[in-house]
C-alpha positions in Angstrom: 0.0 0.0 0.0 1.3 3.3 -1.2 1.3 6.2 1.6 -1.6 8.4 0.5 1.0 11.1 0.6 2.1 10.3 -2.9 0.8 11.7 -6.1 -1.6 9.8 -7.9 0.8 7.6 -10.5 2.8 7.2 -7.1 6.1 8.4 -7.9 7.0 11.1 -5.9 5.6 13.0 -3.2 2.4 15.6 -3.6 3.8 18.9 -4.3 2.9 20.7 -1.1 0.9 23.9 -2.5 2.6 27.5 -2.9 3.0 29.5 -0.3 -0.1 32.5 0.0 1.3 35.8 -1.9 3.5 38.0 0.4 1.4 41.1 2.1 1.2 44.1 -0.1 3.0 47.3 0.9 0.1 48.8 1.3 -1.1 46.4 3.8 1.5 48.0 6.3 -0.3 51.6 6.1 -2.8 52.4 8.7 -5.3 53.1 5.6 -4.8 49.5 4.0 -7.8 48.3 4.4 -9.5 51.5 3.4 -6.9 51.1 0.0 -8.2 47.6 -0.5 -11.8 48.3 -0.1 -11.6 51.4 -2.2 -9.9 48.9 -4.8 -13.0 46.6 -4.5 -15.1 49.1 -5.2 -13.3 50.9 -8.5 -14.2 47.3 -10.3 -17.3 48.3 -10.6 -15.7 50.0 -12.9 -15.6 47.0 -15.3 -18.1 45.2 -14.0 -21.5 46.7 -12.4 -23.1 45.0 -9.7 -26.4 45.1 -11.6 -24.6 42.7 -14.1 -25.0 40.1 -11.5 -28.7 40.1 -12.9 -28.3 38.7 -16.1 -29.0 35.2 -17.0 -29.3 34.0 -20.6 -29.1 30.3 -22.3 -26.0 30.8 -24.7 -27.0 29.8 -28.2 -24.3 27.5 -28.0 -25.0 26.1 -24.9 -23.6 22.2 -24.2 -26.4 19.3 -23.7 -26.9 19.1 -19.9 -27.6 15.9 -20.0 -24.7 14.7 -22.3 -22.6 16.6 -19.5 -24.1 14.7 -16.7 -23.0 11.5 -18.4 -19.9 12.3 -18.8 -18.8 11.1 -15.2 -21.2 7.8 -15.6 -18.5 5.6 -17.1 -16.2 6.4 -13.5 -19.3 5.5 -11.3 -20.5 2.1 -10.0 -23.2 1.3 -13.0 -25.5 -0.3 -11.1 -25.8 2.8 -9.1 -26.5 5.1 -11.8 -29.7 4.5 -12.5 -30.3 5.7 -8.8 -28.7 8.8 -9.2 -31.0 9.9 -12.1 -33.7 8.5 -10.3 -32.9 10.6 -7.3 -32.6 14.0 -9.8 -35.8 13.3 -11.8 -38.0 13.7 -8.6 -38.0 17.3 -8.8 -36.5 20.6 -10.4 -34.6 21.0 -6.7 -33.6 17.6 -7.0 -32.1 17.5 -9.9 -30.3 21.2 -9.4 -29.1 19.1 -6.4 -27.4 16.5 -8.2 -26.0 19.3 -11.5 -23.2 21.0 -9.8 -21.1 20.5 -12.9 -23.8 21.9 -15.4 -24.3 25.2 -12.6 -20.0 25.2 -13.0 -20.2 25.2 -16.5 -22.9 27.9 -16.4 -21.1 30.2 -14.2 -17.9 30.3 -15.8 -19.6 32.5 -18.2 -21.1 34.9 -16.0 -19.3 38.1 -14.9 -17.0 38.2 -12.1 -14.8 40.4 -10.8 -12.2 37.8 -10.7 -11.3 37.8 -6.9 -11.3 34.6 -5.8 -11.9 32.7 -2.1 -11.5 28.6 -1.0 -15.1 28.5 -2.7 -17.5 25.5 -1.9 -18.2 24.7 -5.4 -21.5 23.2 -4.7 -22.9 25.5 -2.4 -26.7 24.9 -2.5 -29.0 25.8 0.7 -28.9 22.0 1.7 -25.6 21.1 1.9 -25.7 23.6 5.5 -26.9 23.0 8.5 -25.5 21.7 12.1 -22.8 19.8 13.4 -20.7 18.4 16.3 -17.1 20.5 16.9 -14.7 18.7 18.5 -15.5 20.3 21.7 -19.0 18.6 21.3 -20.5 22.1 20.6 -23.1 22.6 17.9 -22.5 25.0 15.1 -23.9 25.5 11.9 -21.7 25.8 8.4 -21.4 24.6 5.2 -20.8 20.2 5.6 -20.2 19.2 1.7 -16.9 20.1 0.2 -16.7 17.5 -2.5 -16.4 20.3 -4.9 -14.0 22.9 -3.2 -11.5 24.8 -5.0 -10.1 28.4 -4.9 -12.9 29.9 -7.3 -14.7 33.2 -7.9 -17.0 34.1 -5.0 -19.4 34.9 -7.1 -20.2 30.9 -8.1 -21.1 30.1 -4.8 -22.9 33.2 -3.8 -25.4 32.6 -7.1 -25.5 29.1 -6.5 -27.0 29.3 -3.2 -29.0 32.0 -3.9 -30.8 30.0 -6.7 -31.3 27.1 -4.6 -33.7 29.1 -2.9 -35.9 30.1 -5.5 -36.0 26.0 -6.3 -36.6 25.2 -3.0 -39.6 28.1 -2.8 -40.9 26.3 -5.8 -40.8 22.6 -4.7 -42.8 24.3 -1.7 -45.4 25.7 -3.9 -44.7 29.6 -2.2 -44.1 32.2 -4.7 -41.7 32.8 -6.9 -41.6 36.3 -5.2 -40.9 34.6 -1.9 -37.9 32.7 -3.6 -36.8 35.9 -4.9 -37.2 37.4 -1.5 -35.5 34.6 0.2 -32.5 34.6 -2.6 -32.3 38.5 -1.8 -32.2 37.8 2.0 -28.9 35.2 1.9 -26.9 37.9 -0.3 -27.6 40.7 2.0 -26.3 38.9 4.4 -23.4 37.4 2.8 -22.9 41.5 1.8 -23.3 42.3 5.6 -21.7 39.9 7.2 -18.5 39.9 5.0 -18.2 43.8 4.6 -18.3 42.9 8.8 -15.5 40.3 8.4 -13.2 42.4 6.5 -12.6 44.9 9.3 -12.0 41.9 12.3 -8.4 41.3 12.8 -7.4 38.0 11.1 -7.3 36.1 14.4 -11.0 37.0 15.3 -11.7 36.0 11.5 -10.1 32.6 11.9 -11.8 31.9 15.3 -15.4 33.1 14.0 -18.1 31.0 14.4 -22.1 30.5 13.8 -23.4 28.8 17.0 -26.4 26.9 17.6 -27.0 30.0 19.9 -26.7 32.3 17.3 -29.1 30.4 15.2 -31.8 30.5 18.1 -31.5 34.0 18.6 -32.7 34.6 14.6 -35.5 32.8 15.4 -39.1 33.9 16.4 -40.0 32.4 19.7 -42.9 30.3 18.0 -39.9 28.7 16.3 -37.2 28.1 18.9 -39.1 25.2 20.8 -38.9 22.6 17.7 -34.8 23.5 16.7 -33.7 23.4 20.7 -35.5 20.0 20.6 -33.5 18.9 17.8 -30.2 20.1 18.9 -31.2 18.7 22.0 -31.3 15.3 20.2 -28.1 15.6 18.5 -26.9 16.2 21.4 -27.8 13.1 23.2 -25.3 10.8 21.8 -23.0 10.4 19.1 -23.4 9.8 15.5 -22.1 6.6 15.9 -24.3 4.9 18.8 -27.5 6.2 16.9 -26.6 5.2 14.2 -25.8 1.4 15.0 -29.4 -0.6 15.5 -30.0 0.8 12.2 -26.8 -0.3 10.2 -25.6 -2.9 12.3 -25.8 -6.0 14.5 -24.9 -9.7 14.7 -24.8 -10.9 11.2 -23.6 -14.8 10.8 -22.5 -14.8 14.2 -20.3 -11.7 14.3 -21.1 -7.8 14.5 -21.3 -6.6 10.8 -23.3 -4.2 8.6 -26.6 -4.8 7.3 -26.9 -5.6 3.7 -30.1 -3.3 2.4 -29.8 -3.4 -1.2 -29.6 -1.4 -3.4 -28.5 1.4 -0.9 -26.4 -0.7 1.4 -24.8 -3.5 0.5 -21.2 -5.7 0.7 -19.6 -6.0 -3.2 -17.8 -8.9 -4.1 -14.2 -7.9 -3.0 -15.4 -7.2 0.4 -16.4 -10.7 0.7 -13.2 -12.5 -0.2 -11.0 -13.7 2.0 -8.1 -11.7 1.7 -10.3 -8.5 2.3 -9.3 -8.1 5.9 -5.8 -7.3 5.3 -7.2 -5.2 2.4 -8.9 -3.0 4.7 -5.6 -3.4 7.6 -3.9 -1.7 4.8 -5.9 1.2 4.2 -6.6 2.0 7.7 -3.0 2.1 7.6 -2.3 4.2 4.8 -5.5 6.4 6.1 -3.9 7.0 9.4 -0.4 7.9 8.5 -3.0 11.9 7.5 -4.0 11.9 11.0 -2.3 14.7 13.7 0.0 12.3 16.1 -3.2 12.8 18.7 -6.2 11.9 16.3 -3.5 8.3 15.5 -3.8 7.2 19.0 -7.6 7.8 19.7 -8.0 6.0 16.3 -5.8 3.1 17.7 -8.3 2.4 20.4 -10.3 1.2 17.4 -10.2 -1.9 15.3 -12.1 -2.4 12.1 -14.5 -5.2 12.1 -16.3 -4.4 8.7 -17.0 -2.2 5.7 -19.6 -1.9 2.7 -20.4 0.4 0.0 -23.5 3.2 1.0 -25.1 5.2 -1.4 -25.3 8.8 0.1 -26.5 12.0 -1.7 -27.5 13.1 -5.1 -25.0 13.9 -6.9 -22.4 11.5 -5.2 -24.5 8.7 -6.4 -22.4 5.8 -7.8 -19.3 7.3 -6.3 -17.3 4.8 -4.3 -18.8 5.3 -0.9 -17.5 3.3 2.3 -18.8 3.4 5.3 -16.5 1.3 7.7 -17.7 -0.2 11.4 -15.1 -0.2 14.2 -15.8 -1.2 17.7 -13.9 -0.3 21.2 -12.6 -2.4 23.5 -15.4 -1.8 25.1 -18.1 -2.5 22.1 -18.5 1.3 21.5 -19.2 1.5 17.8 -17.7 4.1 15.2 -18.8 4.8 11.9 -16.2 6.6 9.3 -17.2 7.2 5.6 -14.8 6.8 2.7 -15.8 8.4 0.0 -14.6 8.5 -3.3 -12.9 12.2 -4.4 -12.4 13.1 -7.9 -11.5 15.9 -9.7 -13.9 19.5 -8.8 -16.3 20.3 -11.2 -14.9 23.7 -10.9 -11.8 22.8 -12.2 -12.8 23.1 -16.1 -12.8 26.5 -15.3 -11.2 27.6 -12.3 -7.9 25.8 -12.9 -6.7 22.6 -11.5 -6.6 21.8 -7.7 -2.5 22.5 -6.4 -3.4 19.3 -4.4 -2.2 16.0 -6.6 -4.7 13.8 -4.5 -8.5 15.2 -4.7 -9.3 13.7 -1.5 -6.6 15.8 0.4 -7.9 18.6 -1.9 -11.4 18.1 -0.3 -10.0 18.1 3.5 -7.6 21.1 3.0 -10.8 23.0 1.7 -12.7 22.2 4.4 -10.0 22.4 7.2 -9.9 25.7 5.6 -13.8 26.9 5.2 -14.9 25.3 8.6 -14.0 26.8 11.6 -13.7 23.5 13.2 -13.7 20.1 11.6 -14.2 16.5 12.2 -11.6 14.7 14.2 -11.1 12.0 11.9 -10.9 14.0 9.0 -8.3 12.6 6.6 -7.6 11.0 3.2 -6.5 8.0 1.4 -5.4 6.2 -1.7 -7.1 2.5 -2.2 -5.3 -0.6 -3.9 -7.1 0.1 -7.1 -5.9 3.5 -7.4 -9.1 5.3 -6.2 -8.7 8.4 -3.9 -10.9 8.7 -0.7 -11.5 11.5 1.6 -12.7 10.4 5.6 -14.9 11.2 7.9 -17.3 10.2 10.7 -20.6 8.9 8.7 -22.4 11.5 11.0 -21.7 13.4 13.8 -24.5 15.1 15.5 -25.7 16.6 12.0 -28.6 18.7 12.1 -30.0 18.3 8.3 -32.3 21.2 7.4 -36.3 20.0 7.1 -36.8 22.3 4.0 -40.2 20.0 3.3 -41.3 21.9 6.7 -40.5 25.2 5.7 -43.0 27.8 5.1 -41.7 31.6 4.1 -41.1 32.7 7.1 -39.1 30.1 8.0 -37.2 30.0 4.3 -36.3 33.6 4.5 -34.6 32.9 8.4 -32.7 30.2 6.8 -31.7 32.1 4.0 -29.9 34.9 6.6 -28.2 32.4 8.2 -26.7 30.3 5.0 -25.7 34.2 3.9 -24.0 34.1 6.9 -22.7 31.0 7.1 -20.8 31.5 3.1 -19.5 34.9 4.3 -17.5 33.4 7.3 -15.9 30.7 5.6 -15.5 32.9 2.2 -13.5 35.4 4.9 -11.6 32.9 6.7 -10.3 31.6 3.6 -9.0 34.9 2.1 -8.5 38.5 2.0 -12.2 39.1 1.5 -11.8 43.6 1.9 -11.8 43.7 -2.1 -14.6 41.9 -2.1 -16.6 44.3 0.4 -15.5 47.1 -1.0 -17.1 45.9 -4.4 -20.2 44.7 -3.2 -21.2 48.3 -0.5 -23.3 49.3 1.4 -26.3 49.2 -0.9 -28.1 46.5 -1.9 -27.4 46.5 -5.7 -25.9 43.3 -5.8 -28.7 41.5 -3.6 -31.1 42.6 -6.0 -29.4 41.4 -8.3 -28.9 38.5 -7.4 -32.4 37.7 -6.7 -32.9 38.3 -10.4 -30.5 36.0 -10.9 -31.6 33.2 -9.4 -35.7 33.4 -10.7 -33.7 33.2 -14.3 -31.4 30.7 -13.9 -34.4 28.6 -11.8 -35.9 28.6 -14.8 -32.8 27.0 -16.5 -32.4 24.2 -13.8 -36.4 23.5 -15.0 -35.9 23.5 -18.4 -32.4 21.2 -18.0 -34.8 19.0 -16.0 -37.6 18.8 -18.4 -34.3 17.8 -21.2 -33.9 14.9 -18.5 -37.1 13.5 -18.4 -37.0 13.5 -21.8 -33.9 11.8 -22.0 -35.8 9.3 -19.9 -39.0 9.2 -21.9 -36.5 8.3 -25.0 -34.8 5.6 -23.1 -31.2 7.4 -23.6 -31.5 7.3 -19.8 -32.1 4.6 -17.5 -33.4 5.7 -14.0 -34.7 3.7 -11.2 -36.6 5.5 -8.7 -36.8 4.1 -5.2 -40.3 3.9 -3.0 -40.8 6.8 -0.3 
C-alpha cells in the first residue's frame, strides 16, 4: 500500500501547494484596508453590480444531460440509474445533483475575478448543524466535495438560486424565492463587509453557534430546533446510528446488507479483504495529527460496505467502515470517493495532486472547526478517498417543513454561514468594498436566481425527456 502522501501515479511526493502571496505594501499603512476596499469598489468599474442580474441560455449552450453523463463511465453502473432516479424527482432535486452543469454555467457569467476557497456546490442544503470537536453545535457549510479556490461569485449565485428552487418545490411564490434569494446575499454582503474589518485572528476563530441560530429565530420557532439540537446532542453519530446499520450478522457484529442502498460487493467478501482493509486504515492513518493516530488506535475495524449517500455523489465509491472499542462502543467513518472539482474546467486545477486531500484542506480551511477523523487516502485500485465520521451530530435542514417565514430565516443564516468561511479563507476587503453598502448586488442577485431557476427547469424537463426516449435509464426508489 502506497502512503496516501504520494501523487496519484505514485512516484514522488504531492507537491505541497505555494506558499499564500507575500502582504502588499500597502497592507502595512494604517489606511490599508481602506486602499483595498476602495480597490474593491473601483471594479465596478468594469463590472457593475447590476450585471450580477443577467441570466441568458447561450445559443451554444452544451447538452446538460450529455454533460451529466460524462462522469457515468467512473461510477459504479448499477448505481447510476439511482442517481437519475434521485434527480428526476424534482427541479430541486435535480439542481441538487448538476453542480457540474451550474460550474459550466457560471464560468460564463461576470465576475470580478477575486477569488476565495469557494464550496463549489454551495446549495441551501448542503448547510446545517454539526458536532465540533468540543462537542459544541454550530452551523456551516458540511459538503466540500467540490471545493477549489474559485470566484466568489459561483457560490454566492448558486446558493441564492437554490432558494428560488426550494420556494418552488414548496409551492410559495416565486416572489418569496426571490425574496428569500435577496435575503442570503444581503447577508453574505453584511456579514462579510463585517468580516473584513476583524483582525485575522477574530476572523479565523469566528463562528455560527447553535446560539446564534436561536436568537434569529421567532420564539414560536425556537421550541422545535432546541429539541433537535437537544437530540443531536444526546449521543454520538455513531451509537444512533448502529441498530439501524448494524448487529450480529452470521454470528459476528457486521453491517446490514439493504440493497440497493447498502450493501457488501464482491471484493469485500473475499477472503483476503481483511488485510485489504488493515492496509488502508493504515495508509489512512499515517493523515491523521499524532493525537487523532492514537484515539483511532483504540479502534479496530470489524467491517466495511459500499453506502449510497446523496444526489449527486451517487455511484461514487462510498465506504462506510464499522469499528468497535474495546469496550463494544461502535464508530462509523465514511470513505468516499474524491475526484476531480467540477470547478476545475474552469477555475484551474486543484494545487493538491490527490483530490481527497484537496477536499479536507478545503474544508480544514472553510470550517472553523472540523471532524476529528478528517483525513484521506489512496485505495489498492488506485481510487482516492476523503474520511470522515458517517455523521456526527448533523442537524439536516427539514426544507419539506419550511413555510416563508421560515425559508427567509434560513436564508440569513446560509448568507451568513458563506460569508464566514469565504472570509476565513482569504483577503475578502476587495470583495466588500465591491459589493457596499447598498443592496445593488442583492437585487441582483435575486434576479439571478428566478432566471437561472428557470434554466435548472428547463435542463430538467431535457432529463425527463432523455428518460422518456430511453437514452436514460433511472430507477426510482419507493418513499
Amino acid at each position: 500500500m502506497k502512503k496516501s502522501s504520494k501523487s496519484r501515479n505514485g512516484s514522488k511526493p504531492a507537491t505541497p501547494p505555494p506558499a499564500p502571496a507575500a502582504p502588499r505594501a500597502t497592507e502595512a499603512h494604517p489606511h490599508a484596508l481602506d486602499e483595498r476596499m476602495a480597490a474593491g469598489k473601483a471594479l465596478r468599474d468594469r463590472i457593475g453590480r447590476d450585471a450580477h442580474a443577467a441570466w441568458k441560455r447561450p445559443a451554444n449552450r452544451f447538452d446538460p444531460v450529455a454533460l451529466l453523463q460524462q462522469s457515468d463511465a467512473e461510477r459504479l453502473p448499477e448505481l447510476v440509474p439511482i442517481r437519475y432516479g434521485r434527480m428526476l424527482a424534482s427541479p430541486f432535486a435535480f439542481y441538487r445533483g448538476s453542480a457540474a452543469i451550474m460550474a459550466a454555467d457560471l464560468a460564463g457569467t461576470p465576475a470580478t475575478d477575486l477569488r476565495v476557497q469557494a464550496c463549489g456546490d454551495c446549495h441551501l442544503m448542503n448547510f446545517g448543524g454539526f458536532a465540533t470537536p468540543e462537542r459544541n453545535i454550530l452551523f456551516d457549510i458540511n459538503d466540500f466535495d467540490e471545493t477549489l479556490p474559485a470566484p466568489w461569485e459561483w457560490d454566492v449565485k448558486r446558493l441564492t438560486a437554490s432558494f428560488v428552487l426550494a420556494a418552488r418545490s414548496l409551492t410559495l411564490k416565486d416572489s418569496i424565492g426571490r425574496d428569500a434569494a435577496v435575503a442570503a446575499a444581503r447577508s453574505y454582503r453584511k456579514r462579510l463587509r463585517e468580516y473584513a474589518a476583524m483582525h485575522p485572528l477574530d476572523v479565523w476563530y469566528a463562528q455560527v453557534t447553535a446560539e446564534d441560530v436561536l436568537d434569529t429565530l421567532p420564539a414560536s420557532r425556537r421550541a422545535l430546533v432546541e429539541a433537535r439540537l437537544a437530540k443531536a446532542q444526546a449521543g454520538t453519530g455513531s451509537e444512533l446510528d448502529f441498530p439501524k446499520l448494524a448487529g450480529v450478522v452470521g454470528g459476528r457484529t457486521a453491517i446490514r446488507d439493504t440493497p440497493p442502498l447498502i450493501f457488501h460487493p464482491e471484493e469485500a467478501r473475499a477472503p483476503e479483504f481483511g488485510a485489504v482493509l488493515d492496509q488502508v486504515f493504515a495508509a489512512y492513518r499515517e493523515t491523521l495529527p499524532d493525537d487523532r493516530r492514537v484515539l483511532l488506535d483504540r479502534y479496530r475495524v470489524v467491517d466495511a460496505a459500499i453506502k449510497v449517500v446523496g444526489v449527486g455523489s451517487v455511484g461514487r465509491r462510498c465506504w462506510i467502515a464499522l469499528l468497535m472499542s474495546a469496550g463494544n462502543a461502535p464508530l462509523f467513518l465514511q470513505f468516499k470517493e474524491a475526484v476531480a472539482s467540477v470547478l476545475e474546467p474552469y477555475a484551474g486545477a486543484s494545487s493538491y495532486a490527490h483530490h481527497g486531500r484537496r477536499v479536507v484542506e478545503g474544508q480544514r480551511l472553510m470550517q472553523p472547526a472540523s471532524d476529528v477523523f478528517l483525513g484521506w487516502v489512496t485505495g489498492p485500485n488506485g481510487r482516492e478517498f476523503y474520511v470522515r465520521q458517517l455523521r456526527d451530530a448533523k442537524i439536516k435542514p427539514l426544507v419539506e417543513t419550511f413555510d416563508a417565514e421560515m425559508l427567509l430565516l434560513y436564508a440569513r443564516i446560509c448568507g451568513w454561514a458563506l460569508a464566514r468561511a469565504h472570509a476565513k479563507s482569504a483577503e475578502v476587503a476587495e470583495i466588500a468594498g465591491y459589493l457596499g453598502s447598498s443592496d445593488q448586488f442583492d437585487e441582483a442577485t435575486g434576479d439571478f436566481a428566478l432566471a437561472y431557476a428557470d434554466q435548472a427547469e428547463r435542463d430538467h424537463a431535457a432529463l425527463k425527456a432523455a428518460v422518456r426516449r430511453g437514452a436514460v435509464t433511472v430507477l426510482q426508489e419507493a418513499d
